[in-house]
C-alpha positions in Angstrom: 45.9 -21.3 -6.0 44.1 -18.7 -4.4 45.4 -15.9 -7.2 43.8 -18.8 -10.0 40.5 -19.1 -7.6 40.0 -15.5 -8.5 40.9 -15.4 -12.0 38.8 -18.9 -12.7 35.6 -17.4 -11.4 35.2 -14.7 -14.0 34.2 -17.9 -16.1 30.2 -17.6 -15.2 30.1 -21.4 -15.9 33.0 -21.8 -13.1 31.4 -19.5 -10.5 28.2 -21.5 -10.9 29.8 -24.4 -10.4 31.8 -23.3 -7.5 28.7 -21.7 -6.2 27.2 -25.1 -6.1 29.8 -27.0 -4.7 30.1 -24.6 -1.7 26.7 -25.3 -1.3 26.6 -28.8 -0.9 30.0 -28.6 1.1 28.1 -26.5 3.6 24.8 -28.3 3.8 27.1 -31.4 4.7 29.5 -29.8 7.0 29.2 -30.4 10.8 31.0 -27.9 12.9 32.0 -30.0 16.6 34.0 -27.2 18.2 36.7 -28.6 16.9 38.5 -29.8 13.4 35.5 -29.8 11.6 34.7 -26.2 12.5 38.3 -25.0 12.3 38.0 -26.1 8.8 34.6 -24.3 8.4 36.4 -21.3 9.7 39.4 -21.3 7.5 37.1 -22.0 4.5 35.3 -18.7 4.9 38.4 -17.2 5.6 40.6 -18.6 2.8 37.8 -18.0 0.3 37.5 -14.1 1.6 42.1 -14.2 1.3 41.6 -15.7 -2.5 38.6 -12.7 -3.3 35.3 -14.7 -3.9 33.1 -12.8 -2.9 34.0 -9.8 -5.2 32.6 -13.0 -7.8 30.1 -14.4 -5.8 27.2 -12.7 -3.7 27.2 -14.0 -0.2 23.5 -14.5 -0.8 23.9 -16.6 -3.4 25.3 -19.2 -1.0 22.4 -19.8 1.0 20.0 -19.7 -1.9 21.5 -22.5 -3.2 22.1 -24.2 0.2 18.5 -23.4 0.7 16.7 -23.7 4.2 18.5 -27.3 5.2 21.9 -25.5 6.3 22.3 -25.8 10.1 22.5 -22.5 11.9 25.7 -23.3 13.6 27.2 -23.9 10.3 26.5 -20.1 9.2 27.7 -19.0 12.0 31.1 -20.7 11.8 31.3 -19.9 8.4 30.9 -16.4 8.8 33.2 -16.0 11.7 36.3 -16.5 9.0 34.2 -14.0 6.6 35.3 -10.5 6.0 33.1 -8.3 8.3 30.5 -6.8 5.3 30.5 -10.2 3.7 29.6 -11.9 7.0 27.3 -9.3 8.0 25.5 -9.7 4.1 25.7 -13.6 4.5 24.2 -13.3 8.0 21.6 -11.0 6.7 20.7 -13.8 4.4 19.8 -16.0 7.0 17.2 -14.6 8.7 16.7 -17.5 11.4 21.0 -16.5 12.4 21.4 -14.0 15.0 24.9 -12.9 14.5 27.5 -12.9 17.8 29.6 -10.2 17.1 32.9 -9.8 18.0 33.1 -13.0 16.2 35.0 -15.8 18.5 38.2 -16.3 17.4 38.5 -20.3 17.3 42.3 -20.5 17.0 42.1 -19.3 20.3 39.5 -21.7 22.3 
């Protein structure tokens, strides 16, 4: 799946789309320190595995999220980044201060 994820956003239509669906998942996403953000965490990493962001500028996401995201959220989010797309993602944000080393969730 994550080989097709690749492949399917070189279709600019698809990207868009996926651009705007990770958008909306984010702006609706409540991490709890628990499920909810072990599943933001794998997100950013599984998207990061399946090479998204060699598609998709990290800046993009929060454009289209706009200023509603919750700050915790990024931060999550970015944890399961690849370092230079979670530093440009973070860099997006302005309002974020990054914690870095990011915490490793799997082990809290």
């Amino acid at each position: 799946m994550l080989i097709q994820l690749d492949e399917l956003l070189t279709d600019p239509a698809y990207a868009a789309d996926f651009l705007s669906s990770l958008a909306e998942y984010l702006l609706s996403a409540a991490p709890d320190g628990g499920v909810d953000s072990d599943r933001l965490y794998m997100t950013g990493f599984k998207l990061g595995n399946a090479n998204v962001w060699h598609h998709i500028d990290p800046s993009a996401v929060l454009n289209a999220a706009g200023d509603d995201i919750a700050s915790e959220t990024v931060l999550v989010f970015a944890e399961g980044l690849p370092d230079a797309v979670a530093r440009a993602f973070l860099a997006a944000q302005p309002r974020v201060s990054p914690r870095w080393p990011p915490v490793d969730h799997r082990l809290i």
